[in-house]
C-alpha positions as CSV (number, residue, x, y, z in Angstrom):
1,X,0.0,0.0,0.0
2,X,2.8,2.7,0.9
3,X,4.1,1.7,-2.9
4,X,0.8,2.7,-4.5
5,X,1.0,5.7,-2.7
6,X,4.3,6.6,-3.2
7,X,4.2,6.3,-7.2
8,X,0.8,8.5,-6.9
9,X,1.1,11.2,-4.4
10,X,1.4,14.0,-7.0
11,X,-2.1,12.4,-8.4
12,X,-3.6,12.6,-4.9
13,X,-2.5,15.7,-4.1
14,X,-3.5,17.8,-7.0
15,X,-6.6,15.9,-6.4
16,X,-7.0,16.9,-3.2
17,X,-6.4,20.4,-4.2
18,X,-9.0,21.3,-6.5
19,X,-11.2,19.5,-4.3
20,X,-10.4,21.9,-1.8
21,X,-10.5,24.8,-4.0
22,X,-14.6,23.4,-5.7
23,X,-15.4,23.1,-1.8
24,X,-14.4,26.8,-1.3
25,X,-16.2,28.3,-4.3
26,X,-19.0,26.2,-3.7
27,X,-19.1,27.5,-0.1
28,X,-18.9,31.6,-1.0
29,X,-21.8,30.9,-3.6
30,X,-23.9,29.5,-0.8
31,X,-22.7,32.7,1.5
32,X,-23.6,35.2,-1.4
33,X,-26.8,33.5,-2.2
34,X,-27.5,33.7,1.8
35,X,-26.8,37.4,1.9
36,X,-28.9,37.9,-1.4
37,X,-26.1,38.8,-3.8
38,X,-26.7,37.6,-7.4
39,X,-23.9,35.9,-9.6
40,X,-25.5,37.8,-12.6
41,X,-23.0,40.4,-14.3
42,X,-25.9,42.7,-14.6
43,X,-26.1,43.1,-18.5
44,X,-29.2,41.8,-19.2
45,X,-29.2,43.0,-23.1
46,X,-27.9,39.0,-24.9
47,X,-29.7,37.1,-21.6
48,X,-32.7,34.6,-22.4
49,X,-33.2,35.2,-19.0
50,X,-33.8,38.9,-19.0
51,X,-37.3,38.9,-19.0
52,X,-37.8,36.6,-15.4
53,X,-34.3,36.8,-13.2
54,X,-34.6,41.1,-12.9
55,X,-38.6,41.5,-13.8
56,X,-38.9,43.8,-10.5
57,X,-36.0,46.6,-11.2
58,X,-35.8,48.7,-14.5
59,X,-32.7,48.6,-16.5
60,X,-31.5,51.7,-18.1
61,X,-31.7,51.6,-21.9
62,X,-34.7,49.1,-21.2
63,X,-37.9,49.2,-21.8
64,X,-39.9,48.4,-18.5
């Protein structure tokens, strides 16, 4: 067992690593999503979305 993981620490470590690092963005979404901050950039103009995700605020250069 100490063979195998001799020939594949790097493996398991850079595993280990971006595990760590889709844990920690994965945990600040939740926190922004808690405190009511949106991942949207804001530019609803190209967005299929436009029309349902910011229906309650007016957009300049939007009709409303």
């Amino acid at each position: 067992m100490f063979a195998w993981l001799s020939e594949n620490l790097a493996t398991i470590l850079i595993t280990l690593g971006l595990a760590a690092v889709v844990v920690l963005i994965i945990r600040s979404m939740l926190r922004d999503k808690r405190k009511g901050k949106s991942s949207c950039g804001g530019n609803c103009g190209c967005c299929p979305m436009s029309g349902a995700c910011h229906a309650h605020t007016a957009h300049p250069g939007k009709a409303s």
